[in-house]
Phi, psi and omega in degrees: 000120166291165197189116142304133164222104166235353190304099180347260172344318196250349160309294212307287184333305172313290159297342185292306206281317174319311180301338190233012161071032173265144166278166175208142148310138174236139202216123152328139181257103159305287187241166189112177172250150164296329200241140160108232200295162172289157166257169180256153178244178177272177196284347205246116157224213175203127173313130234186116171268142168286166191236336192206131175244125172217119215265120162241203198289166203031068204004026170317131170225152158233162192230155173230153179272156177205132179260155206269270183232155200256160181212140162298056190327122214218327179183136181277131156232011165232166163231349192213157343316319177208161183293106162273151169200168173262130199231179157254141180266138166284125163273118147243076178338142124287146179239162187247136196301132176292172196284288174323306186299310191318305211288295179300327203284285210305319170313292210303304194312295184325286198263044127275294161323283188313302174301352167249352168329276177317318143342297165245045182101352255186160185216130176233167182275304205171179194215148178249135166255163190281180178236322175302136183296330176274342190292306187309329208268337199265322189307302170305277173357302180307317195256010173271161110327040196258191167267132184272008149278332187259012119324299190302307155328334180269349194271325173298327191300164198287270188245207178243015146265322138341296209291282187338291199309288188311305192311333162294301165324317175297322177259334169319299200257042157268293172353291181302265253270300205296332160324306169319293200266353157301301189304309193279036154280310193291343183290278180349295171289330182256354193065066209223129173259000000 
């Protein structure tokens, strides 16, 4: 995940952890504003190693991210320069997908992909997925097109076949609707009612 850091506090945060090999968290905003005061986060976030720095002027950087372990907010104990807190780390078994599921995950993933691929020009073959369930539950995730409440929900679930179900339901009807908004483009460009 890329992240703009122009804020101070989070230039600031952002170098401690690089100077001192510390982690830092990404956590959904319940309430609050994103940019100014602290905000409150959900409870669910996800532990993140940085992967990449790229330093421009008036010491702005964007960095990209990679997530670790999903962890639990247990307690705020700072709010300011930025929020700290004491967390739990989330166990997420992976279990491995059966072969039948694989087959429905991959249909789905593809002729998902393809419809927003296609949409805007573009053509894919296909795509491979992992068969453990949490790397694929984060991978999908990763490639909806959602709302980020309803990522977060996704981020919440207890493991990653929980997380894999929903997220099929989640591509069944992205599936439709984009379908939906496909014909009607071609209704539109060829003129066709």
């Amino acid at each position: 995940m890329p992240i703009h850091i122009f804020e101070e506090r989070y230039k600031r945060m952002i170098q401690e952890c690089l100077d001192s090999t510390s982690d830092f968290g990404v956590a959904l905003i319940e309430t609050g504003s994103e940019v100014g005061e602290p905000a409150v986060p959900c409870s669910t976030g996800t532990l993140v190693d940085i992967v990449e720095v790229n330093k421009v002027n008036g010491g702005r950087m964007f960095i990209s991210v990679k997530g670790r372990q999903c962890f639990q907010i247990k307690e705020i104990v700072q709010y300011r320069p930025y929020i700290k807190a004491k967390v739990e780390l989330l166990r997420d078994e992976s279990e491995v997908v059966s072969p039948e599921e694989m087959e429905i995950l991959g249909q789905a993933v593809t002729a998902y992909l393809r419809l927003i691929v296609g949409i805007q020009g573009g053509w894919i073959r296909g795509i491979e997925l992992t068969s453990q369930s949490v790397g694929l539950s984060y991978m999908i995730g990763g490639l909806l097109q959602i709302e980020l409440l309803d990522k977060q929900s996704l981020l919440e679930q207890p493991s990653g076949l929980k997380r894999l179900e929903a997220e099929l339901d989640i591509l069944e009807k992205e599936i439709r609707s984009l379908k939906e908004r496909a014909d009607a483009r071609m209704r539109q460009k060829f003129g066709r009612n």
